[in-house]
C-alpha positions as CSV (number, residue, x, y, z in Angstrom):
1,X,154.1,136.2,119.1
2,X,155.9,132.6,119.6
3,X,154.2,130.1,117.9
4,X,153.3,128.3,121.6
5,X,150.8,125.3,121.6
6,X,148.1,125.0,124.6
7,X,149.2,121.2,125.2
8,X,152.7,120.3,125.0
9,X,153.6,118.9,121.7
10,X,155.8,116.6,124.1
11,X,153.0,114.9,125.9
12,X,150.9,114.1,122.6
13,X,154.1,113.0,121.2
14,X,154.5,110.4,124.2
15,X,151.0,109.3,123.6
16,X,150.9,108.1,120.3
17,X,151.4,104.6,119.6
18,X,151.6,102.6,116.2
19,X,149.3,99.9,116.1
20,X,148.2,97.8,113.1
21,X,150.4,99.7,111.3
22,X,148.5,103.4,111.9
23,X,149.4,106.3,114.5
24,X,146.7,106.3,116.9
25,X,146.2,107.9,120.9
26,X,144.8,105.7,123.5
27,X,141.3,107.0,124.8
28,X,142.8,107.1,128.5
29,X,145.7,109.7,126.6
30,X,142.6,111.7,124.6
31,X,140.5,112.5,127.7
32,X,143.8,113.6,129.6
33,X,144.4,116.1,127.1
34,X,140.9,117.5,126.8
35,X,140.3,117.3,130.7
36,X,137.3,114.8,130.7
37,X,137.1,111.1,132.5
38,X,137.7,108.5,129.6
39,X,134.3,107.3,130.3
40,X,132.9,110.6,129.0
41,X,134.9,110.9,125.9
42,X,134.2,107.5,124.7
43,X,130.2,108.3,125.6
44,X,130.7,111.2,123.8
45,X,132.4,109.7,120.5
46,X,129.4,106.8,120.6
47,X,127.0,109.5,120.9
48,X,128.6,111.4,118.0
49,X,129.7,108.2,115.5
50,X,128.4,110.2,112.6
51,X,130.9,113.4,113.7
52,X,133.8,110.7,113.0
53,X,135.3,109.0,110.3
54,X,134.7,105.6,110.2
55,X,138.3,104.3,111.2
56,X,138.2,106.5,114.2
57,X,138.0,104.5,116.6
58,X,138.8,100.5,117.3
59,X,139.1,98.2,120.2
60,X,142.2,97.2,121.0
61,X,142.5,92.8,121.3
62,X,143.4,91.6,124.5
63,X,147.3,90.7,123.5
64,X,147.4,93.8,122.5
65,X,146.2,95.9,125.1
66,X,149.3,93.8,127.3
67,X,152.0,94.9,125.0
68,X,150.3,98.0,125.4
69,X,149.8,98.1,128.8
70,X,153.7,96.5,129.3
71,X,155.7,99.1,127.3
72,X,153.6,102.6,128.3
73,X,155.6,103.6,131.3
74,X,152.7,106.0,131.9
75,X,149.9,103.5,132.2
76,X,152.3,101.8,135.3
77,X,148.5,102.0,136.9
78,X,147.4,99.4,134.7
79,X,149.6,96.5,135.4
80,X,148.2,95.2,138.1
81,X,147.0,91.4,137.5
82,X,144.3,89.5,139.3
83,X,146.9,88.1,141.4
84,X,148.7,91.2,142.5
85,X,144.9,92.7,142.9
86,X,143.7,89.4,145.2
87,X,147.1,90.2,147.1
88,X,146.6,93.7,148.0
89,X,142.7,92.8,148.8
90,X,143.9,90.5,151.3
91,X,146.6,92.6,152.6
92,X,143.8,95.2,153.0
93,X,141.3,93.1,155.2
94,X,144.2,92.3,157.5
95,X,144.7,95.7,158.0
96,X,140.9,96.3,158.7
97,X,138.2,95.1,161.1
98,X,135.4,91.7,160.5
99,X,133.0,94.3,159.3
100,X,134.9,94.3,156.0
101,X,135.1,90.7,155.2
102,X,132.1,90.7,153.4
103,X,133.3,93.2,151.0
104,X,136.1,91.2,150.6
105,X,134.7,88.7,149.5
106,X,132.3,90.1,147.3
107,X,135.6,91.5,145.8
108,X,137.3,88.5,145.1
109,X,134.2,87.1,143.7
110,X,133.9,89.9,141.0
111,X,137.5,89.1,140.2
112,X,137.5,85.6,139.6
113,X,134.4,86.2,136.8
């Protein structure tokens, strides 16, 4: 038998990052891997804190979550700003009816907190 791994050693190798000095995976990267929504897995790993080493898991500061978020080519989903999202909100109630506008709004609102 080959010695064949059930996720490809390529795709965990894409996803870990050195931070702070230590190899760590983004939770986005950890719930792809294991199937789940990152929401679940980091319920999951809050639920279970005593399952996991102490240094398991940290938040990431805002700068670095940019540098992150700027050099991952695979979290291009990511880079929107508030700009480019106010921009495609408006380009989006062009496209549709009044009946939206309110939703808009309430959008735009949400964005600028």
């Amino acid at each position: 038998m080959g010695n064949k791994s059930l996720i490809p050693t390529e795709k965990i190798d894409r996803a870990i990052l050195i931070i702070r000095g230590h190899k760590i995976m983004l939770d986005s990267d950890l719930a792809e891997i294991y199937g789940v929504k990152t929401s679940r897995l980091n319920e999951q790993v809050k639920r279970n804190k005593n399952r996991f080493p102490n240094d398991f898991m940290f938040q990431l500061t805002n700068q670095e979550k940019q540098e992150v978020i700027a050099n991952c080519d695979h979290l291009q989903k990511l880079k929107f700003s508030h700009k480019e999202l106010e921009k495609k909100l408006k380009e989006l109630e062009r496209k549709y009816d009044e009946n939206f506008s309110i939703i808009f709004e309430a959008l735009r609102q949400l964005i600028r907190q």
